[in-house]
N, C-alpha and C positions, 0 to 999 in steps of 0.2 A: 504494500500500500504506500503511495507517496506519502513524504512527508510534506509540511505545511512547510512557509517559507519563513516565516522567522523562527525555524528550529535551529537556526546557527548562527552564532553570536560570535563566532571566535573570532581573534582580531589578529591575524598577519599581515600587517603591513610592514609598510621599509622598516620602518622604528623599533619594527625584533622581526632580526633576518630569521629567513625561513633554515627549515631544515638543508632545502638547494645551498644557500652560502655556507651554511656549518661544515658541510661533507666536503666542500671545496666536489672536484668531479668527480670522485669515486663512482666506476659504474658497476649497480648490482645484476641489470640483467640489462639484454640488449638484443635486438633483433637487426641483420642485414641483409637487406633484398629479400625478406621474407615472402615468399608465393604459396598458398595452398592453394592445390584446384580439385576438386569431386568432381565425379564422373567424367564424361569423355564424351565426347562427339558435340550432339548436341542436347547434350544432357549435363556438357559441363558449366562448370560454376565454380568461379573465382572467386573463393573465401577473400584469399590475400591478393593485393595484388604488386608485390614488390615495397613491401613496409619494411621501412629503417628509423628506428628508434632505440635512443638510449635510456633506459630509468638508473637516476642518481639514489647513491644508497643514502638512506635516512630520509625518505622522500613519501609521501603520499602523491600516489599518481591514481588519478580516474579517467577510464576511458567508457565515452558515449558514441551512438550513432543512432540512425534508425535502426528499424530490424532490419537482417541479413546487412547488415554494412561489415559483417568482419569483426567486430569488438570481441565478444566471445572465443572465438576462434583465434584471434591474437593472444588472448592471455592462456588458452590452452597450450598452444604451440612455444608463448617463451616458457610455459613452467613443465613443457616436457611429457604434458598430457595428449598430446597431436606431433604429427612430424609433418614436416615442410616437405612441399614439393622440390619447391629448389630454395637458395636462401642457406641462412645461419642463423640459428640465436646459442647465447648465450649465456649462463650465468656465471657470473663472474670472469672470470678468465680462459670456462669450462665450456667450449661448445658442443651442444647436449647430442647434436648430430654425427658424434662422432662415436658416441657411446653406445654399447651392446644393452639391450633388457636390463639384465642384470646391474651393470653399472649405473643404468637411467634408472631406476627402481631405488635403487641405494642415494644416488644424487636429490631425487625426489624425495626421498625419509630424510635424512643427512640433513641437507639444507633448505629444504623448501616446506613452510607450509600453506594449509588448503581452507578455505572456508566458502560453501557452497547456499544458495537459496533454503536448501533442505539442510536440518541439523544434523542430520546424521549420526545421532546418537543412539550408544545402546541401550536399549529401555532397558536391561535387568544390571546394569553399573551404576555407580552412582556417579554425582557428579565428579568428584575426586577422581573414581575411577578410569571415569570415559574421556577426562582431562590428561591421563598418564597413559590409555591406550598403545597409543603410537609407540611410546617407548618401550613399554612394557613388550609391545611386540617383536621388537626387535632389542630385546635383550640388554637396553640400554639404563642407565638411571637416572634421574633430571638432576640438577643441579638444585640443592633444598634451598637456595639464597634464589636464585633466579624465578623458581617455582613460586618461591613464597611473593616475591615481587608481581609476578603474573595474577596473582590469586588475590593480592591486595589492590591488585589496578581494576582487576574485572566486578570485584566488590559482592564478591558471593561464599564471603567466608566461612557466611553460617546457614550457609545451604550443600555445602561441600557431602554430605551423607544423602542428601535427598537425589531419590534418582529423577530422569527426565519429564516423568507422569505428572510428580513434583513441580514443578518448576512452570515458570511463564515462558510465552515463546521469545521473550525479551531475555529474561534469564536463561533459555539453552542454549541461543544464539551466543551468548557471551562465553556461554561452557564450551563449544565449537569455537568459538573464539581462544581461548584458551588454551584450549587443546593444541591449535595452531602455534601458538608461540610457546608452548612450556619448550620445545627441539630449542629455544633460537636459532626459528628458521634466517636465513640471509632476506627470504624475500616473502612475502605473505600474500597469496594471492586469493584474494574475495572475488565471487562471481553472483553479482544483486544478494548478499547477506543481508540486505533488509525486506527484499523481496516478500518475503510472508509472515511479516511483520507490522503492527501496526502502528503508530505516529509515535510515539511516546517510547516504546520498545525501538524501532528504529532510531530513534534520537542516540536512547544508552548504547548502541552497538556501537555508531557511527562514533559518537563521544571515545569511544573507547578504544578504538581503530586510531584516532586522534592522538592521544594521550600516548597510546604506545610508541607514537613515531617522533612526538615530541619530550617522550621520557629516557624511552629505549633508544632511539633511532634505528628504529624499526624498519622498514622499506615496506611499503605497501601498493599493491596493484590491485585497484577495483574497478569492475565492471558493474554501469551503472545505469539506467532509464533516467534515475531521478536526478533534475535540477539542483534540489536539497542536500541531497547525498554526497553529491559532487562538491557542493559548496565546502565540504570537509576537506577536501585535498589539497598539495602546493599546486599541484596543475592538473588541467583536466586536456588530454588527448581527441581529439573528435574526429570519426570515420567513416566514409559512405564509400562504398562500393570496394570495398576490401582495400583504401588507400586511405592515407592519414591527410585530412583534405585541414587541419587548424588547432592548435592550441591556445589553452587560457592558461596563467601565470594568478594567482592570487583571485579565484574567481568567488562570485556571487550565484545566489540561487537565478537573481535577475539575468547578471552576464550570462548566466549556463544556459536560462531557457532562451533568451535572443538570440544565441549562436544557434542551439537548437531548432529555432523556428526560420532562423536562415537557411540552416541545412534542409530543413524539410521544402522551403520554398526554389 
């Protein structure tokens, strides 16, 4: 569900540089010449169509389009969930195309994490539980300083026993949230995390996506419809027809939707 438009108040302007001047250019993930095309003949369709973009680490980046502009399918392909037809990406120094299952599988756990529209949580875990998952699964153990940091930002300290049944769709969203960052992933990549959510609950995710990237310096990549949503990031990416056709720098719910209604028009 969109959010309303004065659900975001934060205040980056020049006067406290953004997360972009802190990191100076460190790039955490990066796409070049990026092309996906499905099917063939004349059944094909050009997801991508030669997108070159870099995301700065410690960044909040959102990227918008219409439907089928590509968005979606850009942030699958830099985090390793889709492969390029032709093209590179990146994370970090690590081009993901060069790597076997295995090693992609490991790169994706390792460094990367995931936050989807759906919670994806397991209803017989609890929230503690379904928050250490990922590691648990692979044999790892979180950092108790880190974790405890993650678990005081998301602000569900005393719901940590309740499982998801428990919980509002605002509070499992944050637990999926969580769960993303207990690894400290290098890169965090959300795809509409507010999506089935409603105003108030999308506010505390968005807020807390925020927080991480200006506590942690976090990197975050979201894929987004909303104007609101967007209004959270250092910059917002815009894309129609599987090409990166503009960017906003320090936007507004306003800027977001007039760029959007230019693109539509």
């Amino acid at each position: 569900m969109p959010l309303t438009a004065t659900s975001q108040t934060t205040d980056r302007s020049t006067d406290d540089p953004s997360p972009v001047a802190r990191t100076a250019a460190r790039v955490a993930a990066r796409a070049d010449g990026a092309v996906k095309v499905y099917g063939s003949g004349g059944t094909e369709v050009r997801a991508l169509d030669g997108v070159s973009v870099d995301i700065l680490a410690g960044t909040f980046t959102a990227v918008m389009g219409p439907s089928g502009s590509g968005k979606s399918t850009l942030m699958h392909c830099l985090a390793g969930l889709d492969t390029l037809t032709t093209g590179r990406v990146f994370i970090g120094d690590q081009e993901l195309g060069s790597l076997n299952d295995r090693a992609l599988t490991r790169t994706r756990r390792e460094r990367l994490g995931f936050v989807f529209q759906a919670f994806n949580l397991i209803p017989t875990l609890s929230a503690a539980e379904n928050i250490t998952l990922p590691m648990d699964l692979a044999h790892q153990r979180p950092d108790p300083e880190w974790l405890a940091k993650v678990i005081d930002t998301v602000g569900l300290a005393d719901r940590l026993s309740h499982r998801p049944s428990e919980l509002s769709g605002g509070q499992q969203q944050r637990v999926a949230v969580a769960r993303a960052l207990a690894s400290k992933p290098e890169v965090l990549f959300a795809d509409e995390p507010t999506g089935n959510l409603d105003r108030r609950s999308g506010t505390e995710v968005l807020s807390f996506l925020r927080e991480a990237v200006d506590r942690f310096g976090q990197t975050v990549v979201m894929v987004t419809h909303d104007p609101v949503a967007a209004s959270y990031a250092d910059r917002v990416l815009f894309l129609a027809d599987g090409r990166i056709v503009g960017e906003l720098a320090h936007p507004t719910a306003e800027t977001v939707l007039d760029r959007m209604k230019a693109l539509g028009d």
